[in-house]
C-alpha positions in Angstrom: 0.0 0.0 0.0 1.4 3.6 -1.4 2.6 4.9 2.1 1.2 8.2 1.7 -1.8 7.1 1.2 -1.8 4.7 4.6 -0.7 8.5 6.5 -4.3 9.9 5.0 -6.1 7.1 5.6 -5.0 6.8 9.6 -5.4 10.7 10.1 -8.8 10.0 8.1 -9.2 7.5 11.3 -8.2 9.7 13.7 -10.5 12.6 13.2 -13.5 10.0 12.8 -12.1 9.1 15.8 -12.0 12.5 17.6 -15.2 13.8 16.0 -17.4 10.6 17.2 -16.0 11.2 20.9 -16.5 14.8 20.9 -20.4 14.6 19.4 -20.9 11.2 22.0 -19.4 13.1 25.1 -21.9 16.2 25.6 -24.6 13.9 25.4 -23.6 11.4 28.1 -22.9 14.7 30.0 -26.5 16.3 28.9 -27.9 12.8 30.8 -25.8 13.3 33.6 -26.6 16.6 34.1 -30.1 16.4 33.7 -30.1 13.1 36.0 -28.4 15.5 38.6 -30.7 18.0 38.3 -28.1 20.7 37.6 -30.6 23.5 35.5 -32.1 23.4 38.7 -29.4 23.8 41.2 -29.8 27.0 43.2 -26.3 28.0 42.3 -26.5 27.2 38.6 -29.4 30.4 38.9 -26.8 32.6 40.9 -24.7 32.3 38.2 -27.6 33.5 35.8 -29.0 36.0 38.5 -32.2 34.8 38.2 -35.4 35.4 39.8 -38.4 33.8 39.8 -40.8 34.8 36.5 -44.2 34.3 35.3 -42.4 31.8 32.2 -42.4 28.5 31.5 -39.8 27.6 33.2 -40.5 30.0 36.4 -37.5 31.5 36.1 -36.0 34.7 34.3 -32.5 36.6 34.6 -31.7 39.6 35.3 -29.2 40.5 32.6 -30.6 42.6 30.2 -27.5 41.3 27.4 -27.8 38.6 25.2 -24.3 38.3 25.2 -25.1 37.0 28.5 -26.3 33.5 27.3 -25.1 31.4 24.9 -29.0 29.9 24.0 -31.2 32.0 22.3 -33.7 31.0 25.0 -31.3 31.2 27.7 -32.5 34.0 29.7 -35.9 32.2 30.4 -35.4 28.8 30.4 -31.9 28.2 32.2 -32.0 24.3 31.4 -31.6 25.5 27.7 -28.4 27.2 28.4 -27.1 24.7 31.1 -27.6 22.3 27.9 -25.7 25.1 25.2 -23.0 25.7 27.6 -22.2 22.0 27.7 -22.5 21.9 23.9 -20.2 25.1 23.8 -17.5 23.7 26.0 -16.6 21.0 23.2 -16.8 23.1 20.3 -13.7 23.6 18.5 -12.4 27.4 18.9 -12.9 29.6 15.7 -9.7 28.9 13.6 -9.8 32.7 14.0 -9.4 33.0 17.4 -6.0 32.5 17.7 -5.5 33.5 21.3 -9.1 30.7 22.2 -10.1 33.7 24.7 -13.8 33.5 22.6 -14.1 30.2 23.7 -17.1 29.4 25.9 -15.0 28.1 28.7 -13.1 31.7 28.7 -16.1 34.1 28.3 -17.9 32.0 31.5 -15.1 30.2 33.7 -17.4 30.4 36.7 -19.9 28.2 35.1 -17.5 26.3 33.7 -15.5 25.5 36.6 -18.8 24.3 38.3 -19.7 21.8 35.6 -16.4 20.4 36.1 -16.9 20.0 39.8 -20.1 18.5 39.0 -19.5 16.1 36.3 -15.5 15.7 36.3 -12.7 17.3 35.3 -13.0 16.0 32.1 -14.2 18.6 30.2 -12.2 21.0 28.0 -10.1 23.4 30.1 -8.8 25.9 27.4 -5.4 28.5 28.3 -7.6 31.4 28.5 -4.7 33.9 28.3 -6.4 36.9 29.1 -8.2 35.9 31.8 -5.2 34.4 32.9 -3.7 37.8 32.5 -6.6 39.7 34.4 -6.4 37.8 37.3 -2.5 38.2 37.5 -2.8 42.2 37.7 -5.8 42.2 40.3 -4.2 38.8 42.3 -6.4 38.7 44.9 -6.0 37.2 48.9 -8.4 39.0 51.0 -11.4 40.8 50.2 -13.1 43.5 52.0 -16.8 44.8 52.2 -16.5 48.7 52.4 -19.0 50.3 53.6 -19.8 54.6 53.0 -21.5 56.2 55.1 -24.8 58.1 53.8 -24.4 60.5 51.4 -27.7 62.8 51.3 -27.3 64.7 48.0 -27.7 61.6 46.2 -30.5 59.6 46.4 -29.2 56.5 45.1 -26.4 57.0 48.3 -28.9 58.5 50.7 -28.9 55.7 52.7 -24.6 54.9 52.1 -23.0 52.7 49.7 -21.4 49.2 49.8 -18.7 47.9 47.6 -15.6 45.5 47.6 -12.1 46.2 47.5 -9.4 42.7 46.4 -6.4 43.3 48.4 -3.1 41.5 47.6 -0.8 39.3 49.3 1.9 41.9 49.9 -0.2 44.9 50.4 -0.3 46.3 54.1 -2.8 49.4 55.8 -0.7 51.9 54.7 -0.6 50.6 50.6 -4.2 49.7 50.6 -5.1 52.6 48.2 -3.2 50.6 45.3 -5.8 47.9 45.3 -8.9 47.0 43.1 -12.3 48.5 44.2 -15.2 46.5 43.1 -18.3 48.4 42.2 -21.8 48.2 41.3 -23.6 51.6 40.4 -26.1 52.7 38.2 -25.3 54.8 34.3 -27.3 57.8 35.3 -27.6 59.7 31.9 -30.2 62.6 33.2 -29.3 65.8 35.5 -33.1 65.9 35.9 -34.3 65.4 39.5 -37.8 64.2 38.3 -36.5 61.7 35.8 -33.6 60.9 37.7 -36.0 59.5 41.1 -38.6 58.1 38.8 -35.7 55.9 36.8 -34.4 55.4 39.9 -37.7 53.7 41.7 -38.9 52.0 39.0 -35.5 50.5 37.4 -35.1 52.7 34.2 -31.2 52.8 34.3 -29.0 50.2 33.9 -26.5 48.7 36.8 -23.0 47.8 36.1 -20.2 46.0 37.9 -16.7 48.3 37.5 -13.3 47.1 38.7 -11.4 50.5 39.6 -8.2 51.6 41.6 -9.3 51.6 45.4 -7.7 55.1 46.1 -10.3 56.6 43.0 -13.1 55.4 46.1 -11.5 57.0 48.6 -11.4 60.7 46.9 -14.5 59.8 45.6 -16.3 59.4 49.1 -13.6 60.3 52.0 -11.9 63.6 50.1 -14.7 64.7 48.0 -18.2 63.5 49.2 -17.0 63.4 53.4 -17.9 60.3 53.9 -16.7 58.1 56.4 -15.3 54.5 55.0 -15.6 50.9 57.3 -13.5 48.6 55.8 -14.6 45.1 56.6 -12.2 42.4 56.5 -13.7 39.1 55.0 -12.4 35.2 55.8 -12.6 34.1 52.1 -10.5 31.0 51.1 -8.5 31.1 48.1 -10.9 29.0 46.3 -13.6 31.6 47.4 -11.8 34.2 46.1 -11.0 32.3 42.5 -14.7 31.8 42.4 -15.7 35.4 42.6 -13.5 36.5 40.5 -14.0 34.1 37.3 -17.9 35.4 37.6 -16.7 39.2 37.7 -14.9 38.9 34.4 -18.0 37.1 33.6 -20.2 40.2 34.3 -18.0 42.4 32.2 -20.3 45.4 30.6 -23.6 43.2 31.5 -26.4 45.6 32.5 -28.6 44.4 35.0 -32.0 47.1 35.9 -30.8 49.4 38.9 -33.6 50.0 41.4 -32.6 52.7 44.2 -34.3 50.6 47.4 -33.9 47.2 45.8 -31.9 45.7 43.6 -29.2 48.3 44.4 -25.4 48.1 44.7 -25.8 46.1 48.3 -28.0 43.7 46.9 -26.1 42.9 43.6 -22.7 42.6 45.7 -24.3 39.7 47.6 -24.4 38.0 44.5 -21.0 37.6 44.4 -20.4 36.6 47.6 -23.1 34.1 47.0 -20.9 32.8 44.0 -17.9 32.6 45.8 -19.3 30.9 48.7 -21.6 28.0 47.4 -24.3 27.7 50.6 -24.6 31.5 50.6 -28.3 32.4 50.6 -28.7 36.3 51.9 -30.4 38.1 49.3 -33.4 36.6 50.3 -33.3 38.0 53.5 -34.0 41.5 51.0 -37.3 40.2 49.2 -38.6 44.4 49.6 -35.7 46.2 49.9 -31.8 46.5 50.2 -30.5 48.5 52.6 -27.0 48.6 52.5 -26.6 49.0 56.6 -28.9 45.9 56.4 -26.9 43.9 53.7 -23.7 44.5 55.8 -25.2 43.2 59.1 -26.6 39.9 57.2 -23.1 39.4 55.8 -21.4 39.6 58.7 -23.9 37.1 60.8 -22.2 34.5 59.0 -20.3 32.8 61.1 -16.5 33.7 61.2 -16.7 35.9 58.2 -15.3 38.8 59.6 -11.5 39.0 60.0 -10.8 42.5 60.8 -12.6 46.4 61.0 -10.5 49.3 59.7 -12.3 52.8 60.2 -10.9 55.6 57.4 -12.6 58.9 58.6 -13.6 61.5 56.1 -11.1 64.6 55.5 -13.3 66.6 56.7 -13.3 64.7 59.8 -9.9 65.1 60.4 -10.0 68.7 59.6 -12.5 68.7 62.5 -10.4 67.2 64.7 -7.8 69.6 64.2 -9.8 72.2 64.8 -10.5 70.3 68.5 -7.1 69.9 68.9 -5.8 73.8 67.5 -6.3 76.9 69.6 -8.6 79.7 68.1 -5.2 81.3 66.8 -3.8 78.5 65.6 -6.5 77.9 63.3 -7.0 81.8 62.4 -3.3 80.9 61.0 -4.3 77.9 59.2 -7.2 79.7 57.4 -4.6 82.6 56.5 -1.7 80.1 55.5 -4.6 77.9 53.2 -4.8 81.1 51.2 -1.1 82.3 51.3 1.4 79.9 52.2 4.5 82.5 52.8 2.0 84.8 55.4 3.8 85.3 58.4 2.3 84.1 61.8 2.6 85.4 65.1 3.2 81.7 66.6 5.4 79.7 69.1 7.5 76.7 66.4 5.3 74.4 67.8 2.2 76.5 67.0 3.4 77.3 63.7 4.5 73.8 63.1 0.3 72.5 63.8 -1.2 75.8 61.9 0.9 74.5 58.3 -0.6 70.8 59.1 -3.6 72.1 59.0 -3.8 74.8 56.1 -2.3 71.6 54.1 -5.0 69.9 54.6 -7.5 72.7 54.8 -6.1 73.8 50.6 -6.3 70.1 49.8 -9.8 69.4 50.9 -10.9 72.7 49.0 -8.9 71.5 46.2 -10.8 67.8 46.2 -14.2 69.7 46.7 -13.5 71.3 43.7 -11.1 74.7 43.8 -9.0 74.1 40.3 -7.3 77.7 40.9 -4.4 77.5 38.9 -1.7 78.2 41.9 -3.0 75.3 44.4 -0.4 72.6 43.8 2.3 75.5 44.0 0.8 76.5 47.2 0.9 73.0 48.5 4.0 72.5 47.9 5.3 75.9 49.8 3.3 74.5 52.7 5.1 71.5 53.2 8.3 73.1 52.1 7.7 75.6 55.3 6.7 73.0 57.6 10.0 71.0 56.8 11.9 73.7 58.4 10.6 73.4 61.7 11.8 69.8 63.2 9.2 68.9 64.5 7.4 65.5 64.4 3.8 65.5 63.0 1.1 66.7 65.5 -1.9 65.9 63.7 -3.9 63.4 65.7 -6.7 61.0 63.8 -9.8 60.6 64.9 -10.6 58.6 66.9 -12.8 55.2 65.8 -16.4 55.7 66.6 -17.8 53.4 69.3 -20.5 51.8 67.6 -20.0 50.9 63.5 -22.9 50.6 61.0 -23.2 47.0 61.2 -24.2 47.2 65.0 -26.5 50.6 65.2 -29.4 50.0 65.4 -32.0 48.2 62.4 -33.5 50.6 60.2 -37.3 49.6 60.2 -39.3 50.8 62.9 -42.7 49.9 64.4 -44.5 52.2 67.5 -47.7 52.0 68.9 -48.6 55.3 70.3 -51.6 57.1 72.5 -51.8 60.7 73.1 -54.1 63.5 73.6 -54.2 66.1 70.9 -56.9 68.6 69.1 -59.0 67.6 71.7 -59.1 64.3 71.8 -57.4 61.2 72.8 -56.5 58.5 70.4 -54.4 55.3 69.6 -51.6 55.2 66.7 -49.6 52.5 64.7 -46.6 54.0 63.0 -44.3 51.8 61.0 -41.2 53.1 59.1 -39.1 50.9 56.5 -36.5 53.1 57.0 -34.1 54.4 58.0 -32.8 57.0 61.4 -34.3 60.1 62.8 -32.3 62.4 65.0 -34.0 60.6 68.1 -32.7 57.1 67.4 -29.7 55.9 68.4 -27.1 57.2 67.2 -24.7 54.7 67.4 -23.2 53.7 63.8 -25.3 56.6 62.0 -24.1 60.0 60.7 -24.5 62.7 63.7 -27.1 64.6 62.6 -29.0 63.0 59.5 -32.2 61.8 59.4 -33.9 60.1 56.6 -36.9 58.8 57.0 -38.8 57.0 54.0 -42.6 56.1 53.6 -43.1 56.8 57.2 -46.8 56.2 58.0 -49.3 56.5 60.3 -53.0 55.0 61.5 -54.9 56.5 63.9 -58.0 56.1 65.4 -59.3 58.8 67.5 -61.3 56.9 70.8 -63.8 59.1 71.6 -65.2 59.1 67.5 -63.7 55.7 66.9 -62.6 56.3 63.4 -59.5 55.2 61.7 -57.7 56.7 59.5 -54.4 57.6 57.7 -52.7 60.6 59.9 -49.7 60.6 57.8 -47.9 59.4 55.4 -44.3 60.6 54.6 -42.8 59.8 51.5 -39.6 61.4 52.5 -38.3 63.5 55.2 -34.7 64.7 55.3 -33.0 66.6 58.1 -29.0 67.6 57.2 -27.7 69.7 60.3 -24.7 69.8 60.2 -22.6 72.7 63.0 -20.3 76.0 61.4 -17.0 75.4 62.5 -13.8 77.0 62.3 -13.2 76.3 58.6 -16.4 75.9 57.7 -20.2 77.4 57.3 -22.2 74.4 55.5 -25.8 74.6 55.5 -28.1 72.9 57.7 -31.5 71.7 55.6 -34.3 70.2 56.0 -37.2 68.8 53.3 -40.4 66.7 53.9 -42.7 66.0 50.9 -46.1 63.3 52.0 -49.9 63.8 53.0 -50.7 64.6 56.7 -54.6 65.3 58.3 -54.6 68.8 59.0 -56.2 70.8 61.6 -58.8 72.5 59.6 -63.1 72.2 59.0 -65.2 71.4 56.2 -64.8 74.8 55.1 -61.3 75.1 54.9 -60.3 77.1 57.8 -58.3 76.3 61.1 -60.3 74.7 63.3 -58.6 72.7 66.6 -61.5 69.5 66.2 -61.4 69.6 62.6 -59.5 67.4 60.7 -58.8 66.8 56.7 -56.1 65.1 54.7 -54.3 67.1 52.7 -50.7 66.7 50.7 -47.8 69.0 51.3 -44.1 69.8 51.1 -42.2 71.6 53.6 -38.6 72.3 53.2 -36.0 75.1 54.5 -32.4 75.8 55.4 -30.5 77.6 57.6 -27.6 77.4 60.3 -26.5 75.0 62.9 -24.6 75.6 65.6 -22.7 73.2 68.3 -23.2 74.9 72.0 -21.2 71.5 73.4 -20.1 68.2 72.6 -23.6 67.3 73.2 -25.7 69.8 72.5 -26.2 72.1 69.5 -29.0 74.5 67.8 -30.6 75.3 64.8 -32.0 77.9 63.0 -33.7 77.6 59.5 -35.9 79.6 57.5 -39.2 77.4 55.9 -41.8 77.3 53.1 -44.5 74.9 53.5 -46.8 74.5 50.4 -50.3 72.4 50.7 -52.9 70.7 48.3 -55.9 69.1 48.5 -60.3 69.7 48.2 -61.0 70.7 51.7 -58.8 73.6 51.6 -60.5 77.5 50.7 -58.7 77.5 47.1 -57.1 74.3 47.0 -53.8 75.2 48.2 -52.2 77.5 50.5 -48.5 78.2 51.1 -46.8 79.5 54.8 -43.4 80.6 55.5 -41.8 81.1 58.8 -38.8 79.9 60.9 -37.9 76.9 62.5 -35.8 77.0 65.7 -34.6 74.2 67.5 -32.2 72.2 69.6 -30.8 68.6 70.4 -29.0 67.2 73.7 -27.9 63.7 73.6 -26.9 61.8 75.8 -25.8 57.7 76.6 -29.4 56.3 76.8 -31.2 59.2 76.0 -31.5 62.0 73.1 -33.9 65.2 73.7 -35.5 67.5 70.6 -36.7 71.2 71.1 -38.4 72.9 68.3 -40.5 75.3 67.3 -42.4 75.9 63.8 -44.0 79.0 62.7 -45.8 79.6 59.6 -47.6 82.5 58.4 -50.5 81.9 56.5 -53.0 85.0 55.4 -50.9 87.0 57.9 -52.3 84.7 60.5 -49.3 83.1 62.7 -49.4 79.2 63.2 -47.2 77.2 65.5 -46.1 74.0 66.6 -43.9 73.8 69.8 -43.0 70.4 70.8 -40.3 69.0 73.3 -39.5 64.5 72.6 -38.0 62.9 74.9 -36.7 59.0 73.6 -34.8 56.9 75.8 -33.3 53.0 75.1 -32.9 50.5 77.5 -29.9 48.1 77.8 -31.5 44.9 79.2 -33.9 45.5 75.8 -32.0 45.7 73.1 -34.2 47.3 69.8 -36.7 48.9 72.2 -37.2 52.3 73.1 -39.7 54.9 74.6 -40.5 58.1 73.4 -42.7 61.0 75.4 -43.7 63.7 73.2 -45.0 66.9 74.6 -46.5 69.9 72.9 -48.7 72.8 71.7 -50.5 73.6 68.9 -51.6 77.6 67.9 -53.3 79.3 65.3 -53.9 82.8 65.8 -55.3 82.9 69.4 -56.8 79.3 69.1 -54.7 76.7 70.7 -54.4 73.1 72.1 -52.2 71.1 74.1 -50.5 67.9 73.1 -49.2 64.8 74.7 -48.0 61.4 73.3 -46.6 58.3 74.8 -44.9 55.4 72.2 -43.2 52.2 72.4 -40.9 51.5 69.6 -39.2 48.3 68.5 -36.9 48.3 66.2 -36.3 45.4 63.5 
């Protein structure tokens, strides 16, 4: 037999050969995994991000790419893509794919590394250079759950912001800034408020995963927002850590819908850690809403999963804390010195030496928070030029760790069942908030002196006409006090919007027994000012604006000043204010005085004694209210 011809004829043999055992081995493996159950597997729909779906299967993803499946019907039916995937795996790579990083097993080496620990490790492992190469820049050993603290002038951070950071083997405290931030945020592409919450509620923008530098977060929240950063520490094996990453590179430019309350950045980050621990089931814990205080407590009830708590204050925390620390002319130097670096100063070395510390930091906060004057990095320079003149170790002192972090204040929902005397009458009320903190809750792990409370309602029923109804509902009610200082003057602000019974007849005019619902939005700013460490006022200017049919035409609008103070103490916190509004040149006011207090041997319990007045022109009534509240 011609010899070349016996060479064709066994290669001939040989790809029969190869062909027959790649077309036979996907379907022994469809029986297997169909035997096992795997389209089925609770994991096998992490890896989709599934959720339960009015289809045929009862199950739809998330993902809004198809890029995201390799089935045409894979984001409804996942035993359809369990079944392509294993097809996939054994196709030959596209002759033109040189590098084989379009191969199925590169584009999804989470799922495929789960196949192969459930039917062998038989199936095709291809190089995968540039995942190989991806995971060799970001080499990860520990990861960390960051948590930022609230963030008010963003409603998608109103209630802070949760994200992970991939630390590596050789990085310490002090280099932690060089390593990868993991992030989940939405692609806001609107400045307008109205579009922007509606999107945001009802989840019209997309959500994407981002893998950035660590220290971009940290000028993001710390420098530019003043935010206050907990860095938790996670036990995650190796494996863990190879598992969560093959899905990120997975999730690569995937959009999933962004929903402000629910399937926000807290509740898409548990994904992950559901993927790389197998078992994981929290983000069922969240079937209403994801709060990322929440998300971080049911993270951390895992047993053993934190390893360590690093607190990174805010910069302008630590300008505060130099302020505590600086006499009144030391910081009048600091202030001059932020603005002119070569000003002379009428100061002991030592003085002088804290006064530069300070303007440094002072120029580069304004410079984070957005002064681009040409001359700033020249004037930084010439401050630390100056200040390593004087030998002198550094005197700046950081602040110190809060007491309580966010993952042990206190939960954010909030029932209370209340009576009181008021208009006249006595009557019994059921509150219940979904969240989040007034200035009356415990304080512990919460910004001092926010408050955000959302869809805050109320049912009443008055005893002596035994009628229930809705007192109040409050959509939204924001409080931002924040004190003047001795760098800065911020504004203090408040802004309610909701529907509230108000004290007025069939007629539309004040009346103490009357009572009618009507919709309004109050809002106002003003000052703050600390009197002590415990204690400080408020004053704040206020327009309220009100709508419904038993008003005279409608609507009416007030304006008038708001004064106030807080005192807190261990176990207890006490509010003083007053509300004025002048309506038709008629004075109203509300004075009231609440009292809460938290017992230790009751952990999520509290009372509250309100006490008050109501007035309208020379009509007036007294108030009085006494409420449980448990907190869960």
């Amino acid at each position: 037999m011609n010899s070349a011809f016996s060479r064709r004829l066994l290669m001939a043999c040989c790809l029969l050969f190869c062909t027959s055992t790649q077309a036979a081995a996907p379907a022994t493996l469809h029986q297997q995994a169909d035997a096992l159950r795997l389209a089925s597997s609770p994991y096998w729909h992490s890896l989709r991000h599934d959720r339960p779906a009015h289809t045929t299967s009862g199950w739809r993803s998330e993902a809004r790419n198809p890029e995201f499946f390799l089935s045409p019907q894979g984001a409804d039916h996942p035993d359809a893509e369990l079944h392509a995937l294993l097809d996939a795996l054994y196709t030959p790579s596209d002759p033109a794919d040189e590098s084989g990083n379009h191969a199925a097993a590169c584009r999804f080496p989470a799922r495929a590394a789960w196949l192969r620990e459930q039917l062998g490790p038989g199936i095709p492992a291809p190089a995968c250079p540039a995942f190989m190469e991806w995971q060799s820049l970001i080499r990860p050993h520990q990861a960390t759950l960051i948590f930022a603290s609230d963030y008010l002038n963003s409603p998608s951070s109103m209630f802070g912001h949760t994200f992970l950071r991939l630390d590596t083997v050789d990085q310490t405290e002090d280099t932690r800034l060089l390593a990868y931030a993991v992030n989940y945020a939405a692609n806001v592409n609107s400045s307008n408020p109205v579009s922007f919450a509606w999107n945001g509620l009802t989840g019209g923008y997309p959500g994407q995963f981002s893998l950035q530098p660590y220290y971009d977060k940290v000028r993001e929240y710390s420098d530019m927002e003043n935010r206050d950063l907990w860095e938790y520490q996670l036990n995650f094996t190796p494996e863990e850590l190879r598992r969560l990453l093959a899905h990120l590179w997975e999730l690569r430019g995937v959009d999933f819908p962004y929903y402000f309350l629910t399937r926000n950045c807290s509740y898409q980050l548990l994904s992950l850690l559901e993927i790389a621990r197998p078992g994981l089931e929290m983000r069922s814990s969240f079937p209403v809403q994801a709060i990322p205080t929440d998300t971080l407590r049911r993270v951390l009830q895992e047993p053993g999963m934190l390893r360590k708590l690093v607190y990174r204050p805010a910069a302008e925390r630590r300008l505060l804390q130099d302020a505590r620390d600086n006499s009144p002319a030391v910081s009048r130097a600091a202030r001059v010195l932020a603005q002119q670096p070569k000003a002379s100063v009428d100061l002991s070395a030592g003085e002088e030496a804290a006064a530069l510390e300070t303007a440094y930091d002072l120029r580069y906060y304004l410079f984070t928070a957005g002064d681009t004057r040409a001359d700033t990095r020249h004037d930084l320079r010439e401050l630390l030029l100056r200040r390593a003149q004087i030998p002198q170790a550094d005197l700046r002192t950081p602040p110190a760790q809060p007491a309580i972090d966010p993952a042990r204040g206190h939960d954010t929902a909030r029932i209370a069942i209340a009576a009181g005397h008021a208009r006249d009458a006595t009557y019994t009320a059921l509150r219940l908030r979904p969240a989040y903190h007034d200035l009356l809750d415990p304080a512990g792990g919460y910004r001092p002196g926010a408050h955000i409370d959302f869809l805050d309602g109320e049912l009443r029923v008055d005893d002596e006409r035994q009628n229930l109804r809705l007192e109040s509902l409050k959509l939204i009610d924001i409080d931002s006090l924040a004190p003047w200082d001795s760098f800065f003057h911020p504004w203090s602000w408040f802004f309610s919007v909701g529907q509230h019974q108000a004290a007025i007849n069939q007629h539309g005019q004040f009346s103490i027994e009357g009572s009618h619902g009507v919709a309004y939005l109050d809002t106002g700013a003003g000052a703050d000012f600390a009197l002590t460490d415990q204690m400080e006022c408020y004053l704040q200017m206020a327009l309220t604006t009100e709508g419904g049919p038993a008003l005279e035409k409608g609507w009416r609008a007030g304006a008038g000043p708001r004064t106030g103070c807080l005192y807190h103490a261990a176990r207890w916190r006490l509010k003083l204010q007053a509300d004025s509004r002048y309506h038709n040149d008629i004075e109203g006011m509300e004075t009231r005085a609440t009292l809460q207090t938290q017992f230790d041997l009751l952990p999520g319990q509290g009372l509250r004694l309100e006490l008050g007045r109501l007035q309208h022109g020379s009509d007036h009534s007294a108030l009085a209210e006494l409420s449980w509240l448990h907190y869960f």
